[in-house]
N, C-alpha and C positions, 0 to 999 in steps of 0.2 A: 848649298843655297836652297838646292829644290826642297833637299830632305829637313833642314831646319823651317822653315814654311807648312808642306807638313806637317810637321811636328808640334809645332805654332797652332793651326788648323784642329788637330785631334784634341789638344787639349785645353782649347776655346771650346769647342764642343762638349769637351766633358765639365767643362767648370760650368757652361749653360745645363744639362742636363740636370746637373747637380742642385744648382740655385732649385730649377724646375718643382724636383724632387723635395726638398726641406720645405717651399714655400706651399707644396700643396700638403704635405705631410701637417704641416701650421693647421691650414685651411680645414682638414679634416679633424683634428683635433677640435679643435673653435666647433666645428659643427657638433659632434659628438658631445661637448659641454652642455652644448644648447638645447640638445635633444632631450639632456639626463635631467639639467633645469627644467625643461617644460614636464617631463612626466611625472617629476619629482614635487613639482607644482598641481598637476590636476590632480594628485594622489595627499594633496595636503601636505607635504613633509620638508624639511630643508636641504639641503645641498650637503652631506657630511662631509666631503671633500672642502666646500669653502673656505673655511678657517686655516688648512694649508695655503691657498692661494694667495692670502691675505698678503700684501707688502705694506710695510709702514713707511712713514715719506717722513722724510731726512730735511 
């Protein structure tokens, strides 16, 4: 009982860690786009990555 509880416990924990981890992993990403957009913009020039990004809508 005790040990399944526990058990329960560590790996609630790690599934929170985890979310934690991929949503700021996001978060930094997203900023990093934004940073390369703005410099890529006071420098005149376009985004060469954009056209990978592109999704077409169905």
């Amino acid at each position: 009982m005790q040990l399944s509880l526990i058990l329960g416990l560590v790996a609630l924990v790690f599934a929170l860690a985890t979310l934690v981890v991929v949503l700021e992993d996001r978060r930094a990403a997203r900023r990093d786009a934004e940073r390369r957009k703005a410099r890529l913009s006071r420098l005149g020039e376009v985004d060469p990555l954009a056209p990978g990004r592109l999704q077409l809508e169905r």
